[in-house]
N, C-alpha and C positions, 0 to 999 in steps of 0.2 A: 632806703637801703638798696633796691632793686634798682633806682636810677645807675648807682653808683655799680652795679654789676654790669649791667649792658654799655656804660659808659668804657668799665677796663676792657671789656671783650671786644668793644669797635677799637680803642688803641691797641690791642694785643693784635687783634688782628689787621690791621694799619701796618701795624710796626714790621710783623713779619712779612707782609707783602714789599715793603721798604729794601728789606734784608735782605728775600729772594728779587728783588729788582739789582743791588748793589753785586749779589754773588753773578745772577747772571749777566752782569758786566765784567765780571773778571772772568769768568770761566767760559762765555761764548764764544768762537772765533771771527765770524764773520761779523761784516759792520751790520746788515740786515737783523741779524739776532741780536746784537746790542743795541742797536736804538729802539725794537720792540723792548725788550726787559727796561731799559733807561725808561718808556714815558709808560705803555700801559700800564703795570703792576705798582708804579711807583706814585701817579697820580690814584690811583685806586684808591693805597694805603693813606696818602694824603687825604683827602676826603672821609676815609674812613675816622682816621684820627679827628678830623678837624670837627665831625659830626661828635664823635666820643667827650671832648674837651666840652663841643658846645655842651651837652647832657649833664656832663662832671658838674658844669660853672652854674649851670642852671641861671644867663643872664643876656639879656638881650644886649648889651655890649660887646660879649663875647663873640655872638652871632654875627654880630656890625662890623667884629672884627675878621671874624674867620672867612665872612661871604670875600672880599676882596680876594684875599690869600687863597682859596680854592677858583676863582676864578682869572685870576692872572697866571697862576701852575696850567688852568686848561688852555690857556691865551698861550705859552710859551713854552710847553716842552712839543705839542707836534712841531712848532714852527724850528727849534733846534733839531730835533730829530728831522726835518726836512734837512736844516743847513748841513749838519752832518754829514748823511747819506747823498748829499748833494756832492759834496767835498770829498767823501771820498771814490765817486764814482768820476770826478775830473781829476785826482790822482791817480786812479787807475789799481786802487786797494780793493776795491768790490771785485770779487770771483762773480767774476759777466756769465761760467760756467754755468751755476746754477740759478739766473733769472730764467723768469717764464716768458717775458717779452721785452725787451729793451727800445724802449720807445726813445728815450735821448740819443740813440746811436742815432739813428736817423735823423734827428732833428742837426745832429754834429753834424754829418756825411754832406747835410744842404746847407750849412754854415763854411764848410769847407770848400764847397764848390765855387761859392759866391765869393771868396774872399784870397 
């Protein structure tokens, strides 16, 4: 019976870290704050759930199935949260205002020289 307690409390709290990952996609403005909410809070929750289900199933199948799915989520959300934040600082939607250093300006400035 106790399995089954620690098993809802890692989905419950899985779920809601999901939830505050999804809200703060709608409510943050900047692309910097949305791809922070989009991959930490939301792979967290993942993990968390996927740890809760393993416990729920109590079966090494489930394990064999979750190991993948928790490591492909860590393989692909920085690398889109990279594409992203990539994307919109060559559209020019990132407030350049508040970075602390802009290290790609630079690298543009000697692309532009050269070409």
């Amino acid at each position: 019976m106790s399995w089954y307690l620690v098993a809802l409390v890692l989905v419950l709290i899985g779920a809601l870290l999901c939830l505050t990952a999804s809200i703060g996609l709608l409510r943050f403005r900047d692309v910097p704050s949305r791809i922070h909410a989009a991959t930490k809070p939301q792979v967290l929750g993942l993990i968390l759930i996927s740890i809760g289900v393993a416990i729920a199933l109590q079966s090494w199948a489930a394990v064999a199935f979750l190991i993948p799915v928790v490591i492909i989520q860590l393989a692909t959300a920085p690398l889109s949260a990279h594409m992203a934040g990539r994307q919109s600082y060559r559209n020019g939607t990132l407030d350049s205002a508040h970075l602390i250093r802009d290290e790609l300006d630079r690298d543009r400035e000697v692309l532009e020289d050269e070409g």
